[in-house]
C-alpha positions as CSV (number, residue, x, y, z in Angstrom):
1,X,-71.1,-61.8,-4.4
2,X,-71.3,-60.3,-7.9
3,X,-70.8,-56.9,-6.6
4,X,-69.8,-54.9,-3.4
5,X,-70.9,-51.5,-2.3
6,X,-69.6,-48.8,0.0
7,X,-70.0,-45.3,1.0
8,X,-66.3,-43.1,1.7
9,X,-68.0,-41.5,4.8
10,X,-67.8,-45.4,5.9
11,X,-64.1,-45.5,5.8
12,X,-61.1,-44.3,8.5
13,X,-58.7,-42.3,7.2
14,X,-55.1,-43.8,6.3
15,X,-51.6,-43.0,5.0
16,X,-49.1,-40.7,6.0
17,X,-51.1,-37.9,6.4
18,X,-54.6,-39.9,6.9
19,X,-56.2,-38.5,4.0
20,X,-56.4,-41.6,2.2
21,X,-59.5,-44.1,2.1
22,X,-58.3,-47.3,0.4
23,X,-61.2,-47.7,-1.8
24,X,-59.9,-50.8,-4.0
25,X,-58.9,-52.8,-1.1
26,X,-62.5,-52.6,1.2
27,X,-64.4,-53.4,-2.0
28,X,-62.2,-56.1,-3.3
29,X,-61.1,-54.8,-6.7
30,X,-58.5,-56.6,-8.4
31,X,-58.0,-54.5,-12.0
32,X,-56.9,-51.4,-10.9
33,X,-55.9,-49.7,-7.4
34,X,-58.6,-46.3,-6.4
35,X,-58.8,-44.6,-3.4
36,X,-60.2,-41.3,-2.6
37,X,-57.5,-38.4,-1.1
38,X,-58.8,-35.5,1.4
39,X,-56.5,-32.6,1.7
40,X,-57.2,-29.5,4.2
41,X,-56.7,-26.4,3.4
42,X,-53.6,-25.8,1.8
43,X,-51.7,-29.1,2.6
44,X,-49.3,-30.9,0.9
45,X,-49.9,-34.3,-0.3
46,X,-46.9,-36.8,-0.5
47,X,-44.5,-36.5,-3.6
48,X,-43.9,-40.1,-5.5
49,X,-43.8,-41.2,-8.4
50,X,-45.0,-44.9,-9.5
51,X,-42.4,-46.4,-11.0
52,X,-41.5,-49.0,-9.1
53,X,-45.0,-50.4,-9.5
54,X,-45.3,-49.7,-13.1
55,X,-48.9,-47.8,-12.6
56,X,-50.3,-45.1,-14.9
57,X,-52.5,-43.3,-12.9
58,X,-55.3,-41.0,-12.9
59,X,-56.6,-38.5,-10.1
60,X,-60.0,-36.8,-10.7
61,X,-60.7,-33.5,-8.4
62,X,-64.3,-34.3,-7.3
63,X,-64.4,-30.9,-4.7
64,X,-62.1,-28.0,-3.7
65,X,-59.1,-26.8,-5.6
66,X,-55.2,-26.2,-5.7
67,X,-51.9,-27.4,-7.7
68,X,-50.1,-30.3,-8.4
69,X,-46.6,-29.7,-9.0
70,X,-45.6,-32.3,-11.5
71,X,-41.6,-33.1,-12.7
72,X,-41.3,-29.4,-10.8
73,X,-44.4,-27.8,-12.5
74,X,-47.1,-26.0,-10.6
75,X,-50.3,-26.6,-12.7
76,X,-53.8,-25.4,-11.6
77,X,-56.5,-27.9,-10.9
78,X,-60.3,-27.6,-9.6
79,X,-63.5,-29.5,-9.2
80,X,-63.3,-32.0,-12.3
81,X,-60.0,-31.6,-13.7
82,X,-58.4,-35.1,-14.5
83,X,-54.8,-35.5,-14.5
84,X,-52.7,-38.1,-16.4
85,X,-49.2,-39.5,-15.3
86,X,-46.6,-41.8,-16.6
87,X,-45.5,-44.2,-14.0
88,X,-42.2,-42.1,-13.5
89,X,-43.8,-38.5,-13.4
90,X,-43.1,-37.3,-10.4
91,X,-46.3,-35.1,-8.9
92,X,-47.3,-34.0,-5.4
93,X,-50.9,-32.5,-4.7
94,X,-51.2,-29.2,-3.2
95,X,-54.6,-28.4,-1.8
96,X,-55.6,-24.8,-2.2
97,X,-57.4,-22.5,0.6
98,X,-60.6,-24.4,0.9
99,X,-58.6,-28.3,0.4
100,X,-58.8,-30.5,-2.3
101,X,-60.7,-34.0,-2.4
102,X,-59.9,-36.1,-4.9
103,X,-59.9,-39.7,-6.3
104,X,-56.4,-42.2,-7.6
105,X,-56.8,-44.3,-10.0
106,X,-53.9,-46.2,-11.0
107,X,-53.2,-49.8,-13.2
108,X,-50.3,-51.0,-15.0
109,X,-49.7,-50.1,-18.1
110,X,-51.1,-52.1,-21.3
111,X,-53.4,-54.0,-18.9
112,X,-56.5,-52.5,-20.4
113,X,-57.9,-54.0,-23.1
114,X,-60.1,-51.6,-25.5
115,X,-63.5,-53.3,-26.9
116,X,-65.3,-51.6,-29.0
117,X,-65.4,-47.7,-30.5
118,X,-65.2,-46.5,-26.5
């Protein structure tokens, strides 16, 4: 099939904390890893860095608020801030009084190939 569709409400809840809906792996992606992260009110997500897998990786806030605390930094983060790290940036989300919903995504670095003025 040339394309795959799917609906987060669709998936269980996984990971430590089962906030996590592995996104890539139920629609079959193979360029990147995304999954979409639930936090309730004013949880912590897991600290980790990448870089043992080499990822760079992106989160976008899609609803609620809080903090990540990144390398021992508490920065401030709502609906539609994105947020870059290096593979060894260490970062743990913190959802604020309302949680924090998010989406990962992560590839290694240098894999992406820029075509065009985008």
């Amino acid at each position: 099939m040339s394309y795959s569709v799917l609906h987060v409400d669709d998936l269980e809840g996984a990971g430590p904390t089962g906030g996590v809906k592995f996104v890539r792996r139920v629609l079959g992606v193979e360029a990147f890893g995304v999954n979409w992260f639930e936090l309730p009110p004013n949880a912590e997500g897991v600290e980790h860095d990448e870089s043992g897998t080499e990822q760079e990786e992106v989160n976008v806030v899609i609803a609620g608020s809080g903090r990540w605390r990144i390398d021992g930094e508490e920065v401030e983060v709502s609906r539609g801030t994105f947020l870059r790290f290096d593979p060894d940036t260490t970062r743990m989300p913190i959802a604020g009084p309302d949680g924090m919903t998010f989406v990962g995504i992560g590839a290694r670095r240098g894999s992406y190939e820029a075509r065009g003025p985008f």
